[in-house]
C-alpha positions in Angstrom: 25.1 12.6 16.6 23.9 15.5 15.1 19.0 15.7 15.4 18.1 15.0 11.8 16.5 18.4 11.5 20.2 20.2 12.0 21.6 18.2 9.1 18.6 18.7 6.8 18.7 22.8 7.3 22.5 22.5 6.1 21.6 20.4 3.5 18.6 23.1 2.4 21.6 25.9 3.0 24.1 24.3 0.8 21.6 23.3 -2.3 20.2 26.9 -1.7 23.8 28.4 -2.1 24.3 25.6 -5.1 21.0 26.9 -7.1 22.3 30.6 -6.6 25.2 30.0 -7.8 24.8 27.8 -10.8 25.6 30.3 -13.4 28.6 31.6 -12.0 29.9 27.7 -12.4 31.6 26.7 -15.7 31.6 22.9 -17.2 32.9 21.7 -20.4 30.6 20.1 -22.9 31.6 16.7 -21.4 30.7 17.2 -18.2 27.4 15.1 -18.8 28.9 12.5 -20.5 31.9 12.1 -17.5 29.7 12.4 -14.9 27.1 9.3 -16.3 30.3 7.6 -17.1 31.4 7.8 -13.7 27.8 6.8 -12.2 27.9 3.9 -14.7 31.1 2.8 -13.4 30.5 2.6 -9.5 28.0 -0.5 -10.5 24.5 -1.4 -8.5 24.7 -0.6 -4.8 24.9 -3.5 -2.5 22.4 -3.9 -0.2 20.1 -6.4 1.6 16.2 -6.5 1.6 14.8 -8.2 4.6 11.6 -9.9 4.3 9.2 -6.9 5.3 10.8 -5.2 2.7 10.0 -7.8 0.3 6.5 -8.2 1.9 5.6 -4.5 1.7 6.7 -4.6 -1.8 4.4 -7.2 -2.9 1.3 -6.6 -0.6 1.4 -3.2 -2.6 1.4 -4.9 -5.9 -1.7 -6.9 -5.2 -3.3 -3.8 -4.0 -5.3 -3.3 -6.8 -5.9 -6.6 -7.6 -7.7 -7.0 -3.8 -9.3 -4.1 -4.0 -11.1 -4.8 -7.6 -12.5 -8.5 -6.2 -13.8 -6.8 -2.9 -15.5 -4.5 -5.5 -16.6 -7.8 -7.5 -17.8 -9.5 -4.2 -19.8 -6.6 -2.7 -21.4 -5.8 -6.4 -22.7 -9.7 -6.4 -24.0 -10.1 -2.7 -26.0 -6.6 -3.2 -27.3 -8.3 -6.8 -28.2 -11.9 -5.0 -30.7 -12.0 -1.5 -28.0 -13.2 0.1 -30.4 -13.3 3.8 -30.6 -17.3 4.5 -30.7 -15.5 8.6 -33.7 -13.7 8.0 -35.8 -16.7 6.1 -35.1 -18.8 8.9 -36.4 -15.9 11.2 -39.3 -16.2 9.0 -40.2 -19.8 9.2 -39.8 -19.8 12.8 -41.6 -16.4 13.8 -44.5 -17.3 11.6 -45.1 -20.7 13.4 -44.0 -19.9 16.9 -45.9 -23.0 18.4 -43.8 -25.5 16.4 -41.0 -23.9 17.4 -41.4 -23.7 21.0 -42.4 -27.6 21.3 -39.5 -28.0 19.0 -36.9 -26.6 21.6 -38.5 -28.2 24.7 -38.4 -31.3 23.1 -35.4 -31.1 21.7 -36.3 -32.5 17.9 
């Protein structure tokens, strides 16, 4: 089996070759019509998604959606004192006696 990189430079060669040549190339006035008739007659491919597929597929669709209520959610905890840590901190700190007896006493 042929590295990846050996069939792509042929492939480059050959489309290359293809673009210089594309005047020299003659087609009726059909061609475009044949050619879509043809595509239209081979059907939809046949293949198989597995479930990443499927779950990449929708975890990008919801992108957005995530991304605009973490924007919701960080606007309202930065509008709101959202610090029920520090007032507790507070209460303590400020009456450290109470709080001392309180933990050897276990109340």
């Amino acid at each position: 089996m042929k590295p990846l990189k050996d069939g792509e430079t042929t492939l480059r060669k050959v489309l290359r070759a293809a673009y210089r040549e594309k005047d020299a190339v003659h087609v009726d006035e059909l061609w475009q019509a044949k050619v879509m008739s043809h595509i239209r007659n081979l059907g939809p491919m046949n293949f198989q998604m597995d479930f990443s597929a499927i779950f990449r597929r929708l975890a990008w669709r919801l992108t957005p959606a995530v991304c605009f209520l973490i924007l919701i959610l960080f606007v309202v905890l930065i509008n709101f004192d959202f610090t029920p840590e520090y007032e507790l901190t507070k209460v303590y700190m400020t009456d450290t006696v109470t709080f001392v007896t309180e933990q050897l006493w276990g109340v």
